[in-house]
DRENMINU-849885 format. One record per atom (N, C-alpha, C): residue in three letters; x negated, y negated, z negated. Coordinates in pm, whole numbers, plus 50000, padded with zeros to 5 digits. Each point is the difference from the previous one (the first is absolute). Example, Ala and Ser with C-alpha at 12.3 -4.5 7.8 and 13.67 -1.06 7.14 Angstrom:
ala486815056949220ala500894988150000ala499104988050000ser500354989550072ser499184988149994ser500774989149927
***
This chain:
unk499155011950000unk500854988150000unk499124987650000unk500334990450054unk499424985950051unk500764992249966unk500194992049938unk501214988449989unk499354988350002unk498435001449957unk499494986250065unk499914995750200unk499645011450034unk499835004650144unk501194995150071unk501375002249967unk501214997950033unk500104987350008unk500054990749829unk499814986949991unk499294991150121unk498865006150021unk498924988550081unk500595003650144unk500705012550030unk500684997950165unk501114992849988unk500624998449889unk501564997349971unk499294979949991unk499524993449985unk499464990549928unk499734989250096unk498625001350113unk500884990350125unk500975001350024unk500985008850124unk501525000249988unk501094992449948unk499924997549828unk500954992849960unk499494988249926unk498434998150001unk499504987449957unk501094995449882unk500674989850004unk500374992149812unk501225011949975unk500585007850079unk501255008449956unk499015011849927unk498765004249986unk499475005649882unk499154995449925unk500765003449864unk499094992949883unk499515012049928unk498414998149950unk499865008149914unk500104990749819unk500534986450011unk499864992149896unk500465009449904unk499204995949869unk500585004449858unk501325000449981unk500324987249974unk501244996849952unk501075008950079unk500094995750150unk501045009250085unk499975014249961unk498535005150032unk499995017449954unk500405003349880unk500284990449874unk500035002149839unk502065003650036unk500354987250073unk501734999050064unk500455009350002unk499155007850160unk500235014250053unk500045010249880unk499535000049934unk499245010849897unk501415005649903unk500984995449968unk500644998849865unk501524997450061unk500525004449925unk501735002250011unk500564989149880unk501295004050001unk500484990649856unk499775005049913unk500055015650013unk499695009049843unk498745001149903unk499785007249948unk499275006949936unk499075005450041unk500035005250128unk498595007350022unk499154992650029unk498925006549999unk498344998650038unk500024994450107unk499044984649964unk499974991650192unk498475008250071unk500315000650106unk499055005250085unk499684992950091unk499094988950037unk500264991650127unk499415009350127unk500524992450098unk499295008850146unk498744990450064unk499425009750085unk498804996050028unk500174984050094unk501505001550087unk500094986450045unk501205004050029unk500864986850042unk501124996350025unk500294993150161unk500925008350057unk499984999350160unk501794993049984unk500104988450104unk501754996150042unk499764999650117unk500875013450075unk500135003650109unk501274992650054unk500274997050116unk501224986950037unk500735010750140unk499715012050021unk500515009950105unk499745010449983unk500835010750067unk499805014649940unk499065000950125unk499544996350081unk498885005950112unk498194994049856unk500294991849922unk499044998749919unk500205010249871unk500555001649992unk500565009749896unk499055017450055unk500625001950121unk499525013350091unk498135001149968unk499794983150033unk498554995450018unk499455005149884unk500624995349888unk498975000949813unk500245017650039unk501145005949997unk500495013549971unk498655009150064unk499835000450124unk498965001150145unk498405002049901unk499944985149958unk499004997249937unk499325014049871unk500954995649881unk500095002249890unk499985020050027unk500815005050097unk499535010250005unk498835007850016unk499534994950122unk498694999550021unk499375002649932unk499904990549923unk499094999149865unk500195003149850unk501355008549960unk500315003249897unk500044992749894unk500844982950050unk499984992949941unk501864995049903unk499954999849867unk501525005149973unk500444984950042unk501845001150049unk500544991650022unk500995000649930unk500884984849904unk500685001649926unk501294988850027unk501204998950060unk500754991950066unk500784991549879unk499664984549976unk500274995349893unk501264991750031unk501355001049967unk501194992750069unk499934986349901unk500364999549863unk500274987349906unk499575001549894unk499225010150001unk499415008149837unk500914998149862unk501125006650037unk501224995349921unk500755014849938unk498575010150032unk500285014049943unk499745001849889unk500435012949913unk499804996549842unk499385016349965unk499575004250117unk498895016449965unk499105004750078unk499194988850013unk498574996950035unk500355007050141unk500954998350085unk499645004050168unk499204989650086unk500224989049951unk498854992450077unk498364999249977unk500015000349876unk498725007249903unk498865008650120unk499024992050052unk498925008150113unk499055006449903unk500445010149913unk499025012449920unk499065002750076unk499625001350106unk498945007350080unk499544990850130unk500244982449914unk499274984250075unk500725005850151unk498794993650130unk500264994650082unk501154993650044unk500524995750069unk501074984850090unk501225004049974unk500404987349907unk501354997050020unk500454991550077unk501185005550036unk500714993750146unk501174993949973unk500004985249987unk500984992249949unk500824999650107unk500855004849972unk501434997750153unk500424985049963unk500124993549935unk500474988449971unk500464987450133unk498735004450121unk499954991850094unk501155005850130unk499985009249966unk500855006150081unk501524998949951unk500654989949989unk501565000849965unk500694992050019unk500564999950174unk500744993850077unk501475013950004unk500904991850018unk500975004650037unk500755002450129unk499615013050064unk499694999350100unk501775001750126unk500645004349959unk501295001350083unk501355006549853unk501284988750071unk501155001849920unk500975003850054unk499995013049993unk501695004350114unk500705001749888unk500884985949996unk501354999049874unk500875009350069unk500415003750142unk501125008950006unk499465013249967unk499045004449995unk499105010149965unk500195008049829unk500174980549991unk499755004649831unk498495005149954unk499234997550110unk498565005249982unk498744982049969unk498835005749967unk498864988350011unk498875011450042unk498704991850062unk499185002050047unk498914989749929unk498895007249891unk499124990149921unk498545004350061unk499334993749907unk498455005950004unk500075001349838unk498625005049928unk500305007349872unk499164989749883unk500124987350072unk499314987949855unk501344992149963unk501214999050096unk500724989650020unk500895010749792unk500114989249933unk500725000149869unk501535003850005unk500565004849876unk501395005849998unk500774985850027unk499694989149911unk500894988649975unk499734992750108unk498934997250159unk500074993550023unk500815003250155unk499715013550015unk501055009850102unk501664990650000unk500505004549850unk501494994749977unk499754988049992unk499084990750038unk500004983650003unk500145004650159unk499355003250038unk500085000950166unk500995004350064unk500785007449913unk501145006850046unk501484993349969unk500064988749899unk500715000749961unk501064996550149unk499654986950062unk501104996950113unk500775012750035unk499725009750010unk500365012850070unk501415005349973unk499784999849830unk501275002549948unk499805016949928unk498695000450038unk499255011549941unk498844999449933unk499815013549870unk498784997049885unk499455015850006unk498804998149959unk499305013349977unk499994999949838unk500765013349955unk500435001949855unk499225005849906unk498775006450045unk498865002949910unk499224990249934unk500635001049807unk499254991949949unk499325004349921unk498425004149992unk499575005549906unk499404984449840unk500314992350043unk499654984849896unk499294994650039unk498695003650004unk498754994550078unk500254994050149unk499234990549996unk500374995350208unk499025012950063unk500185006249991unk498725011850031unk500645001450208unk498585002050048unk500124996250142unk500885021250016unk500374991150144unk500795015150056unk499285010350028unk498964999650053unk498975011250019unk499865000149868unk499274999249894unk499585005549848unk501345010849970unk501624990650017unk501095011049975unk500225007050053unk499785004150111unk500215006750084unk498985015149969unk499174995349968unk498795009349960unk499465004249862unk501044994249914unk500325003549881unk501135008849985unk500814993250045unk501585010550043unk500784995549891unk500084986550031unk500194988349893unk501915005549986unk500334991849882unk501544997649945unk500464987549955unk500325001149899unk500634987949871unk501204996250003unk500124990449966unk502014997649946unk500615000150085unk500185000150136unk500755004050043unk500565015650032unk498825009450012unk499665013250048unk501425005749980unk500814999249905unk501235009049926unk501074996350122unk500004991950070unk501064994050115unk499235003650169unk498684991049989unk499745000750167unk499075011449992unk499295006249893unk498545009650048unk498954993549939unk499095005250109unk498324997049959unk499545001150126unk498954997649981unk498814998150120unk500045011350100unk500815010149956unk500225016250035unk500714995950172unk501254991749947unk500735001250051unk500284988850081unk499484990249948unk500074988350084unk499025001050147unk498585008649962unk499334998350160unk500345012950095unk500354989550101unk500185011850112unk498825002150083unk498814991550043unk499015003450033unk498724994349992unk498675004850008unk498654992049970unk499365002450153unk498744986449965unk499225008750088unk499044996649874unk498355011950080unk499655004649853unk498515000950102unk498994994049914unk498585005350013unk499515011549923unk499755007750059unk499515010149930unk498284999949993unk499415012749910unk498584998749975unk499064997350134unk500285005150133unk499384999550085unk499924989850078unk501094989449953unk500434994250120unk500664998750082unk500915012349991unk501275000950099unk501254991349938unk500354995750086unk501174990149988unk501215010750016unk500885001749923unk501325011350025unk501884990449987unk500575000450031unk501394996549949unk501045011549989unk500604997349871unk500815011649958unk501384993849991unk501295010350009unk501204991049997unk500054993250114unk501244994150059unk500864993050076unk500924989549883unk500574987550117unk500934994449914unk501315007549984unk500385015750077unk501375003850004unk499565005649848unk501455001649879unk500375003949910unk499695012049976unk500455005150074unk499405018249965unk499095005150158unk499545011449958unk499425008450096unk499875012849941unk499805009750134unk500035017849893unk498395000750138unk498674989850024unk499255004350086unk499034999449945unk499565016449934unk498305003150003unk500124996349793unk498814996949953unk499644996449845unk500254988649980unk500534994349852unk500344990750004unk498494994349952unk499304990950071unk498734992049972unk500244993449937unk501184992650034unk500064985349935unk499985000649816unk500875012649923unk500145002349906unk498695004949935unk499455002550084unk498165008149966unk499134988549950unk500514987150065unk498684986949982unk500844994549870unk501074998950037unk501244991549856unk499375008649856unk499124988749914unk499925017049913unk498484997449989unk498854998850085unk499295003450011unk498554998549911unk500814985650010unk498734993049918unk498634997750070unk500084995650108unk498795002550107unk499275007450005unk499895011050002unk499905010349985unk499705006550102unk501205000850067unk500375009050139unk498864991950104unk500984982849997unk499724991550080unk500374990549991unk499664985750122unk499814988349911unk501454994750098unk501234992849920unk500924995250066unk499674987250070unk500605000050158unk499304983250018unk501624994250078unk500745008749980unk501584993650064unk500715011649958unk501564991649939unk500995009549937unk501154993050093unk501105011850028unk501274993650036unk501415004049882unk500324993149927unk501004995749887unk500975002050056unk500985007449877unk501494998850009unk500714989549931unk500784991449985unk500544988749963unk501415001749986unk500394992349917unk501224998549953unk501014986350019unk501485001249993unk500444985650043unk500164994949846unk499674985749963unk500204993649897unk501195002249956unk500435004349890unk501605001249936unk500674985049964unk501105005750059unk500794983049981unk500324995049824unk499595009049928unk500584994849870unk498685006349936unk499724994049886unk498305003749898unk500764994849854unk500055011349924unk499904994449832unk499165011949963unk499524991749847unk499395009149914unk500174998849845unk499505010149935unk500845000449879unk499065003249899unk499754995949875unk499195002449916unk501125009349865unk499605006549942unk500465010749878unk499895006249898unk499214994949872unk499345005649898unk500805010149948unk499365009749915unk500185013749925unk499435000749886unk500585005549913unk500055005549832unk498395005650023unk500435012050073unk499015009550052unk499445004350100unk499025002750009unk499505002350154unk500415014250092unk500625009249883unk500795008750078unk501184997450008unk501134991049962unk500674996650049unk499824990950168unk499124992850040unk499504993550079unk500215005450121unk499025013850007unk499685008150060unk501275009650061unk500575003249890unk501385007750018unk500784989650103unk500004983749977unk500854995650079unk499655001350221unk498444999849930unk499505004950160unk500385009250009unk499935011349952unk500345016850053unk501314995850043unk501074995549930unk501485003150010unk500284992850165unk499034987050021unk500484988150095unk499355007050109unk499655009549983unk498975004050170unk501125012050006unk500095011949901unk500655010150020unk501824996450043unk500594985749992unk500974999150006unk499724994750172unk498834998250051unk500064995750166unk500434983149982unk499464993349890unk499964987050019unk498534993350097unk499964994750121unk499324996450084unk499204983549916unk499385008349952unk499644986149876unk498664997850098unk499584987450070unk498704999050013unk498475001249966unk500154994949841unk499274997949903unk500235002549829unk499715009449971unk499995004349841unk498855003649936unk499734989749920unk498424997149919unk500254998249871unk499445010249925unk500055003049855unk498344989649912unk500094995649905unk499574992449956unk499575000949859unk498725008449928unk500455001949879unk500124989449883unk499754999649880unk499514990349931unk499224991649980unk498795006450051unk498844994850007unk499754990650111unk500405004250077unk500134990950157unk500594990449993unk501124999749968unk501364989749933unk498614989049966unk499315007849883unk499364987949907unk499234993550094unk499345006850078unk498924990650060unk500574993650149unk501365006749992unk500374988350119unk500784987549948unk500455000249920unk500754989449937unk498374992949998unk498954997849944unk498784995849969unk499504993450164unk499755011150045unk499174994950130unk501114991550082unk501325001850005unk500864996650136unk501134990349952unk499854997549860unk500884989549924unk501695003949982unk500045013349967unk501505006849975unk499885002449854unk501224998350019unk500445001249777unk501015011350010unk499595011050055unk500825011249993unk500085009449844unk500605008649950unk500105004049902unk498775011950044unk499315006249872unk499065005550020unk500575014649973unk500815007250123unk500125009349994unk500095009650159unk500495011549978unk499765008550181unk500864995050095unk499404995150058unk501154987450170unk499785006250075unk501415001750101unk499695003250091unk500574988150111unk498954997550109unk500354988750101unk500535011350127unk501134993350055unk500785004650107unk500234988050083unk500505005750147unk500124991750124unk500825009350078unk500864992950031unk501395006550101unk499784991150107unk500225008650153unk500044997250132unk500835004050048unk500874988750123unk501295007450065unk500354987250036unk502085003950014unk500204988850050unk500884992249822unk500624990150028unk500094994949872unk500905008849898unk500785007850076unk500995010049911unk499535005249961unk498395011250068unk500115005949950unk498545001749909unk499664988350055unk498824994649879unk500664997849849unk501344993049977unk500974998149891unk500195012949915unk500765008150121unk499965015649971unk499075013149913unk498444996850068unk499235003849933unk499634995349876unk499934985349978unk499624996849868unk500445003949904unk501855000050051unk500955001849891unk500195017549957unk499475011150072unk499915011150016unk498685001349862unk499154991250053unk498525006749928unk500824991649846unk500234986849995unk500254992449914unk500705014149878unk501025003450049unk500485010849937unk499645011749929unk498975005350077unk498725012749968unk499894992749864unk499064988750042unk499034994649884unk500814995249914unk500674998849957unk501254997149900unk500235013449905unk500285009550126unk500205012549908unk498995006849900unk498704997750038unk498884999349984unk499754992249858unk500804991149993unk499514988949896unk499074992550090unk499954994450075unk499344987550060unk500294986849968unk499264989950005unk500444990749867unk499854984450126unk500944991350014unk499954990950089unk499744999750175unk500555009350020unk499775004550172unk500594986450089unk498964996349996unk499444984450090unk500115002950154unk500674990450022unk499475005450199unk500514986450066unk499244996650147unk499954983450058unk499945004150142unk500694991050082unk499415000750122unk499414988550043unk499414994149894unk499444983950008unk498665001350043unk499585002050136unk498455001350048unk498864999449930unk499874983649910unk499384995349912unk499285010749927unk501715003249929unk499715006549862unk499165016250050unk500925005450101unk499315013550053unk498694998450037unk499174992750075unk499154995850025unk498694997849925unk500174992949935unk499394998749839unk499705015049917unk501485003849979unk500105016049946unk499165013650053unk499994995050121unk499155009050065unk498394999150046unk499724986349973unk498594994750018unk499345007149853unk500684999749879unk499415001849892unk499795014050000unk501135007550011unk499885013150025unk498774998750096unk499745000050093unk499065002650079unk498474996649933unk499814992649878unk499574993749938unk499425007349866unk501025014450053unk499835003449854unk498475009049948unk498985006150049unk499405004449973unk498934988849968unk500084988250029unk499094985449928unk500744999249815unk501085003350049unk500854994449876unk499855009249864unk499705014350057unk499615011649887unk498364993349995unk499395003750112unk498704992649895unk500054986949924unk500394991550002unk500264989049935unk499945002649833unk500965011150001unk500075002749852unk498775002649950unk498625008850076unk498904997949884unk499214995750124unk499884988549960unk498834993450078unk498725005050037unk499354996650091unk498555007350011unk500135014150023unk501325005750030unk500305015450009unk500035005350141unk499645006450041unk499925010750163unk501085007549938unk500825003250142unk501165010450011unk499175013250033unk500315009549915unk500035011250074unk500955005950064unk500654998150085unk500984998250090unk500765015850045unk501175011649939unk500075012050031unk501474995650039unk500245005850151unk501545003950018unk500855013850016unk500975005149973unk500335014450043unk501364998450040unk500625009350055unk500955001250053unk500845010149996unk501155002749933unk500705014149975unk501474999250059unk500125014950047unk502154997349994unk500134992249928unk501324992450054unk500544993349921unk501145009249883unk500025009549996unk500745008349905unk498765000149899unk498914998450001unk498975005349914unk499384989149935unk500424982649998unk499554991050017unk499854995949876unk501194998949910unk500374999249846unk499175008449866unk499665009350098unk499405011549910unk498614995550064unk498994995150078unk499044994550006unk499834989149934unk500614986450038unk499644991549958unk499894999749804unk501375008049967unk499925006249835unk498675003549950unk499625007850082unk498705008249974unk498884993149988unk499484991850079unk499314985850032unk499744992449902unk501224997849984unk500414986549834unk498945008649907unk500435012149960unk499825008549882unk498515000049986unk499585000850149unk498405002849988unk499754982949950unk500604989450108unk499384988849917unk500704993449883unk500415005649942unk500254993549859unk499075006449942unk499345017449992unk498965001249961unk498664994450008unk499714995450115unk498604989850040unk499574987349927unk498755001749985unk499774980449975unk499804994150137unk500575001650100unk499704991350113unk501754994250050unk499884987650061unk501064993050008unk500335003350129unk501265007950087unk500155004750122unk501274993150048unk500224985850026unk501275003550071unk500415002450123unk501245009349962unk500815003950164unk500974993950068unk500035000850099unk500884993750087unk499865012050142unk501064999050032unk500535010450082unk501385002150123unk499474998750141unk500705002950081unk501255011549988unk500535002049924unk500515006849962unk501485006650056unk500504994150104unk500885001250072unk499765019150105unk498644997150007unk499615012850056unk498845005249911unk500225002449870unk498865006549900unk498694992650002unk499864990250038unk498584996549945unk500064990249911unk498425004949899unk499974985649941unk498735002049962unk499494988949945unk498244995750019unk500084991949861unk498265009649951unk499664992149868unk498894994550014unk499824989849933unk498554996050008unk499624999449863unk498705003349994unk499525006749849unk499004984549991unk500294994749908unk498904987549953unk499075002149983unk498855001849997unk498645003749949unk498574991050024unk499364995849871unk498624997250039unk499525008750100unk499224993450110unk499395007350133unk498465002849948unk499804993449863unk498295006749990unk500015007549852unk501285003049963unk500895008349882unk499695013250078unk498955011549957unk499925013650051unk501575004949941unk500054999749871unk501125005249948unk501534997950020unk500014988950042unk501384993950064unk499855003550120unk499225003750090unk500465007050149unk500265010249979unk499025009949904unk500315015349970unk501615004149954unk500204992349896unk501364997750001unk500754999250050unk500144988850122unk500804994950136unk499895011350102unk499045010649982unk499915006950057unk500615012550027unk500095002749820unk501065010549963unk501324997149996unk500494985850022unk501435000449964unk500594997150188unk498914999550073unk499985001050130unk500365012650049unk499365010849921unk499535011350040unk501625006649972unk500085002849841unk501465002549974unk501154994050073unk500194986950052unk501174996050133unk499855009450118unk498534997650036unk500195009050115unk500305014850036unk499515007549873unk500455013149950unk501605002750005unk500544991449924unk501444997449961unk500524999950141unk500014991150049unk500454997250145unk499955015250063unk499085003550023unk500135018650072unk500755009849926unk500414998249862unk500505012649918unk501294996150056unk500184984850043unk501914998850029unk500044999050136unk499065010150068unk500994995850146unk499014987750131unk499354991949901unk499574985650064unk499044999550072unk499194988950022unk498634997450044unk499304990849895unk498575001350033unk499284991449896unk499444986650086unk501085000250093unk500034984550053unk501144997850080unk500624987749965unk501475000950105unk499664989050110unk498794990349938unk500044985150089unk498334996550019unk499235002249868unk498594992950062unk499365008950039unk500285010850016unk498995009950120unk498805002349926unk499295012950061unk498785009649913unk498844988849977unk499624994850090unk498614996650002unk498855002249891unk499484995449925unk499045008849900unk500915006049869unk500814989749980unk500455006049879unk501105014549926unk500415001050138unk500905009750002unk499445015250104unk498624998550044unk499725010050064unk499315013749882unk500164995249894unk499435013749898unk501525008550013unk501264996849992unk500935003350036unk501035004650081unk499204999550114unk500585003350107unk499845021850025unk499005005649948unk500465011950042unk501125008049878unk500204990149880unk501195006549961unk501054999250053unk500244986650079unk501274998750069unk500185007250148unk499065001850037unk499765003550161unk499955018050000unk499104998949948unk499435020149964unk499334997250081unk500365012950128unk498975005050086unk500334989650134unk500884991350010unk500334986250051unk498994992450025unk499435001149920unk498954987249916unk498425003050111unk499775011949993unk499295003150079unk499885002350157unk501445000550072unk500194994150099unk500504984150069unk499974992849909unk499794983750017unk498005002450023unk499445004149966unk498475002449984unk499415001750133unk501075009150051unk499925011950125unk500024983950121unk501034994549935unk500874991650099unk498614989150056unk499714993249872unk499114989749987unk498885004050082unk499465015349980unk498745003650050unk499585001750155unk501795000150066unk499885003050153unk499974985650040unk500824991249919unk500604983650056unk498494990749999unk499185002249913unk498564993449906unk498785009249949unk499455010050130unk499375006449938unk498724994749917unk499544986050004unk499014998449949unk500154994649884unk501484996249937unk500154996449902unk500014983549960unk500544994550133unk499494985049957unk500614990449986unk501695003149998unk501014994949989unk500684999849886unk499584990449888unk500504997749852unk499845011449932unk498185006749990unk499565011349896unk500695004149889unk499655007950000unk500465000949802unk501404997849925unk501185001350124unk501144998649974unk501195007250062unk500565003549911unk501585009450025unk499325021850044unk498814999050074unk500195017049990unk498755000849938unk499885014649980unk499125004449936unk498534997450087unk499224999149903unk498195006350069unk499754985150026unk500824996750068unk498994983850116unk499774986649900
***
């Protein structure tokens, strides 16, 4: 392997678009989380996938690793270059490239951002509904196999792309998918890269499924006694086929530090935030449906607006919220764990969870997509505290355990990347070792985001 060798061919070529500066490589190096920063040997912004082909071309050659960096807005070290050489900031690449509104389809490149797509889109009368919180660019979600508050209504990243085109290790340029809806022709590729984590290969154009803006938007805020009451009101509101957009559970702890960080004087107990889409009946309809659940429930002030403002606001903070749990201990790194179970199995997880952290001295709060079983803790911890990671480690370890005894995964939304790959052959089995198989025919030299999602590399 050569990665200096690579550098110095790669280096005239893109003159000021590669930096080997400190500071930039320190950027590249580090996620929002917890893990270990690793910087890369240099930093390449490629502005076309025929330059993209070029580094790929290169970097093989010379067994140099390549690591595709969308908004570094991941939270389990997948952008993290463990094994150095060039990161490849798509950033420059994110024009919006064709809008067939009768289509109901878009045509991007993979730097262009979630929020600035639906700025671009809005005239249309159509939005792309994947919100994972972060402005995290479409290629990163796409290649995470992103979700978030909406997922329980429109999907995930699964389902929204219908096709890529894709650099692979050699250089070959491939496109997978069509804009038609379905097809029964040959493997599905497109679902092979969704997922991947660059891995496979590097995305340099996605074509999106889109949605028409709903004529009516409220949302509703809902405190609880208890947090299994809370929870119960999700089970009951999904199992009754209420088309709820958005259902976000909120524990105590979160409460505290969002009232703190985002200026809300909410009562400090388990909330859950909701959002109904439709037309105005039956946006009315739903509220007053769920309004009811959570009543039965003991739900205590079931709030709900269709005042933009107020939704708007409501949902910025939420989006807000993993600043807002650290807030509570200052100077604290998230150790950041999500899982994902039936939703029949959800009550009896999150129970389980509590139990372990009321036993802990570490401060974890949750908050949780919960409409479709997920929810995400972040464990507070000194980052130069050996004993507070070891800790964070085990109560990491026990979620993710938990999560497989009911059914789940030990990730529903931020994807394997370092932190979740000790875990992957309990969930996979002998699975696990053909993703390995997969990687080894697609990248035989190993140089496409090392050290992440299969075994050995």
């Amino acid at each position: 392997m050569s990665i200096e060798t690579a550098i110095a061919e790669l280096a005239p070529r893109f003159g000021e678009r590669l930096s080997r500066a400190e500071a930039v490589r320190a950027q590249h190096g580090a996620d929002e989380a917890h893990h270990a920063p690793h910087p890369p040997d240099a930093v390449i912004w490629p502005e076309s996938t025929a330059e993209v082909a070029e580094i790929a071309r290169t970097c093989s050659a010379h067994g140099c690793p390549i690591v595709a960096w969308g908004a570094g807005t991941s939270l389990e070290g997948h952008v993290i270059p463990v094994r150095g050489g060039i990161s490849l900031d798509m950033s420059r690449m994110d024009r919006l490239l064709e809008v067939h509104a009768e289509d109901m389809d878009v045509v991007i490149q993979p730097g262009i951002t979630r929020k600035r797509l639906n700025e671009e889109l809005r005239a249309t009368g159509l939005f792309f509904p994947v919100d994972p919180g972060a402005d995290a660019s479409l290629g990163g979600m796409a290649a995470t196999r992103a979700s978030g508050t909406c997922a329980v209504r429109y999907g995930t990243m699964r389902e929204a792309v219908l096709a890529l085109e894709v650099v692979l290790a050699d250089g070959r340029v491939i496109r997978t998918g069509t804009r038609a809806r379905k097809s029964s022709a040959g493997y599905d590729l497109t679902r092979l890269f969704v997922g991947s984590e660059g891995t496979l290969g590097i995305i340099t154009e996605l074509t999106l499924r889109l949605h028409g803006q709903p004529e009516a938007i409220s949302a509703a805020t809902c405190a609880f006694g208890r947090l299994e009451d809370a929870v119960q009101t999700v089970i009951e509101t999904i199992q009754m086929g209420v088309p709820v957009a958005r259902i976000e559970l909120l524990d105590p702890l979160t409460i505290r530090g969002f009232n703190g960080y985002s200026g809300y004087d909410m009562p400090e107990l388990p909330t859950l935030f909701l959002e109904f889409h439709g037309s105005e009946a039956s946006v009315a309809e739903q509220a007053e449906t769920v309004g009811a659940i959570a009543g039965e429930n003991g739900g205590r002030g079931f709030d709900w607006t269709r005042e933009p403002e107020a939704r708007n606001r409501l949902w910025a903070a939420r989006h807000s919220a993993y600043y807002a749990q650290q807030s509570l201990r200052p100077g604290a790194r998230g150790y950041v764990t999500d899982v994902c179970v039936p939703i029949s199995r959800l009550a009896e997880a999150i129970a389980e969870t509590e139990a372990d952290l009321a036993e802990s001295p570490l401060m974890a709060p949750l908050v949780g997509h919960v409409g479709d079983g997920n929810f995400h803790l972040s464990i507070l911890i000194d980052p130069e505290d050996p004993a507070e990671i070891a800790e964070a480690a085990r109560l990491a370890g026990r979620i993710n355990e938990r999560a497989l005894r009911l059914g789940g995964t030990v990730t529903g939304e931020h994807g394997v990347g370092l932190g979740k790959r000790k875990y992957m052959a309990a969930e996979h089995g002998e699975a696990w070792g053909l993703m390995g198989e997969i990687k080894a025919v697609l990248d035989p030299a190993g140089i496409l985001n090392p050290g992440k999602i299969v075994p050995g590399n």
